[in-house]
C-alpha positions in Angstrom: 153.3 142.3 26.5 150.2 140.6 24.5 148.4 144.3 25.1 150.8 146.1 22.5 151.3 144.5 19.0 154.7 144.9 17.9 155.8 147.7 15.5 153.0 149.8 17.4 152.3 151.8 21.1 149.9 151.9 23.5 149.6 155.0 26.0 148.9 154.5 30.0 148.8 156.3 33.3 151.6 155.1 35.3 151.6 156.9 38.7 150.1 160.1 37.4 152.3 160.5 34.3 150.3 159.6 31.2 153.4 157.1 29.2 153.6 155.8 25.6 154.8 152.3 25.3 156.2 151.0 22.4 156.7 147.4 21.0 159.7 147.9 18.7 159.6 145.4 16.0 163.3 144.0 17.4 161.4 143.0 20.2 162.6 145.5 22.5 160.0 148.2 24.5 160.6 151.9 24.9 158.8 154.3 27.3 158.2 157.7 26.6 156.1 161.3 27.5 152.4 160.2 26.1 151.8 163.6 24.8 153.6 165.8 21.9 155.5 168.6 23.3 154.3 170.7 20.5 150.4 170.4 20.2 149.3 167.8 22.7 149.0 164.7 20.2 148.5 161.2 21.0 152.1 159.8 20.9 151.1 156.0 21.3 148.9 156.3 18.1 152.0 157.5 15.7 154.1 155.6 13.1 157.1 154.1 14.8 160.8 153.6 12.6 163.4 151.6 14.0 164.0 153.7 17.5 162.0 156.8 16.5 158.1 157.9 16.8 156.6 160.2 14.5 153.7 162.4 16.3 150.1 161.8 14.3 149.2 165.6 14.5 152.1 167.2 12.8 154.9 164.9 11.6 157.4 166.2 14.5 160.1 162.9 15.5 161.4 161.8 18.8 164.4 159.4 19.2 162.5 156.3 21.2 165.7 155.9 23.1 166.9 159.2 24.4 163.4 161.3 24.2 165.2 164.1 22.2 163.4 165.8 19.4 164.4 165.1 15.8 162.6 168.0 14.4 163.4 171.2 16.9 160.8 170.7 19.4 161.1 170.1 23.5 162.4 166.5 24.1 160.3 163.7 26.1 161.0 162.3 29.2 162.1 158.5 29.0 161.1 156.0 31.0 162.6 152.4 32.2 160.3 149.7 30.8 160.9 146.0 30.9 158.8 142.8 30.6 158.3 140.8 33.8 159.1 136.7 33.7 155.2 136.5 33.1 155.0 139.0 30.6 153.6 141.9 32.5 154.8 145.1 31.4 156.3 147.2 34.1 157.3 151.1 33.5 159.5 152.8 36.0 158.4 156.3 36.5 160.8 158.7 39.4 
């Protein structure tokens, strides 16, 4: 958990699937699509508010929580992510 500050992301490969995880400043981690539906941007590297991410590129919004689109773009896929008792991260990916 020491690899992502909180109240920012970090993006990984987790069994193919390139995910953003998120540090939420409650403490809490959310898992999403890595990669903007809309032009390809860097999700892990955008603003995060509360339980939404805001895509560097172009401004678009995604709820951190359900992966739908705030601003009329294709929702992300959402991930289970939890901390392990030794503070490894561990994202579930079907």
């Amino acid at each position: 958990m020491a690899d992502i500050p909180v109240g920012e992301g970090r993006a990984y490969t987790v069994a193919g699937e390139p995910v953003a995880v998120f540090h939420l400043r409650g403490g809490d981690l959310r898992a999403v699509s890595a990669v903007c539906p809309h032009a390809g941007g860097p999700l892990a590297d955008g603003q995060i508010d509360g339980q939404v991410v805001i895509c560097p590129l172009h401004q678009h919004t995604y709820d951190l929580t359900t992966g739908c689109s705030l601003s009329g773009q294709k929702d992300l896929r959402v991930y289970a992510a939890e901390v392990t008792a030794d503070g490894e991260v561990v994202v579930s990916v079907p």
